[in-house]
C-alpha positions, 0 to 999 in steps of 0.5 A: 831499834824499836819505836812503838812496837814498830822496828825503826831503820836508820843510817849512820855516818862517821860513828866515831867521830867527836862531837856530839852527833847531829840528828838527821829527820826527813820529810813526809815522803822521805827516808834516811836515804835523802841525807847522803847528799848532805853527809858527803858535804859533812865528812868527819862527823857523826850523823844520824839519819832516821827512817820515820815510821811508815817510810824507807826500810821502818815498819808501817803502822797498821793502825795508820799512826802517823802523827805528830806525837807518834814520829816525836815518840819515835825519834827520842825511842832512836835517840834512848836506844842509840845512847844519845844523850845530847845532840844537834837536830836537823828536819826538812819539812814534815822532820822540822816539827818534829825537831822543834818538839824535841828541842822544846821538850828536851832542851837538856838533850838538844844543843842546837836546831835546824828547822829546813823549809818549813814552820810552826804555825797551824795553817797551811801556806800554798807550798803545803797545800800544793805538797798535800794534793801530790800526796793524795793522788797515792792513796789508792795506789803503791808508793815508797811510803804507806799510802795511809799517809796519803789517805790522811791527807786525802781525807783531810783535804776532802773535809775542807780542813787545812789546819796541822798542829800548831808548833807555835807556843813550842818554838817560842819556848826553845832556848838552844841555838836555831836556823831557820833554812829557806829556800829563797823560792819556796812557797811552804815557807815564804818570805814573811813567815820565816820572818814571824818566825826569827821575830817570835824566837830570839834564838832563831836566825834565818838562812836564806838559800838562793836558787832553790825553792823547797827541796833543799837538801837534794838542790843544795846540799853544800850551802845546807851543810855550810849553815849546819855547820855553823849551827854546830858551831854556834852551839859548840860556843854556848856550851862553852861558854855555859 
């Protein structure tokens, strides 16, 4: 599929199942590939995995366009070439802001979101900044993703600027069903911001993974898929209702 002049990779799970699909977006360094674990746990319903520019088998911007807004631009490029016109949307980490853009912009399209480890807010928390440092070192060197992401944050960081979009008057503004997913020791997203976050949006519910700190979907991928399935759940209920 194309995004942007960019031709987009993705994976597919159980195309013909019922249901309306859930949208699988992965993190900063990710791919597509990083959900298997999770879709073994979901079997009989139709995923979607997408491979953000820049990352897995998608083309890499040469222009190093890799921001917020490009990735939003992209997924609902996937979701229109796809014929997606409603879903369920899932996104670890860097895929969570990108979950909550597309919910807040396309309600009529989202029937529910799961933000995984991560949050709204424009400051960066230990976990981030720690995450970013890691990446950094791959500026000037080969990696599975292109290492202008890496020299993004690179010079970021070497400017003193630990400021990201600010998803806050957007995750206030959602009105589908939402679970916050926390790895109980994750230090990018701790304990009372998860709980500014359920307290800003009355949508919102926390899910609390124990044993675990930031890369759930790898360490556990039954208990994500358990609270996926809830939220699917839950919003197959509104619908119903509606």
């Amino acid at each position: 599929m194309w995004g942007d002049g960019l031709t987009l990779a993705y994976r597919e799970w159980s195309a013909d199942a019922p249901g309306l699909p859930l949208v699988l977006l992965h993190g900063v360094t990710g791919s597509s590939a990083d959900w298997r674990a999770v879709a073994r746990e979901l079997p009989g319903r139709r995923l979607l995995a997408f491979d953000a520019r820049g990352h897995g088998e998608s083309d890499w911007d040469r222009d190093g366009g890799y921001a917020g807004d490009h990735h939003f631009a992209d997924a609902v490029t996937a979701l229109d070439g796809l014929g997606v016109e409603r879903c369920y949307v899932a996104g670890f980490s860097m895929g969570g802001g990108i979950a909550t853009m597309l919910a807040a912009a396309l309600p009529e399209r989202v029937a529910g979101a799961a933000v995984i480890d991560t949050y709204p807010g424009p400051d960066m928390t230990p976990g981030s900044l720690r995450i970013a440092g890691w990446i950094s070192g791959y500026a000037d060197q080969g990696a599975w993703f292109d290492p202008a992401i890496a020299r993004n944050f690179r010079d970021q960081l070497a400017a003193g600027n630990n400021v990201r979009l600010d998803l806050w008057p957007l995750w206030e503004a959602l009105t589908c069903p939402v679970e916050v997913v926390r790895g109980a020791q994750s230090d990018v997203l701790p304990e009372d911001v998860a709980a500014e976050m359920v307290r800003r949006q009355r949508q919102a519910r926390l899910v609390t993974i124990e044993g675990v700190g930031h890369p759930i979907p790898f360490a556990r991928p039954r208990e994500l898929a358990a609270a996926l399935t809830e939220l699917m759940d839950t919003g197959r209920e509104c619908m119903a209702r509606a």
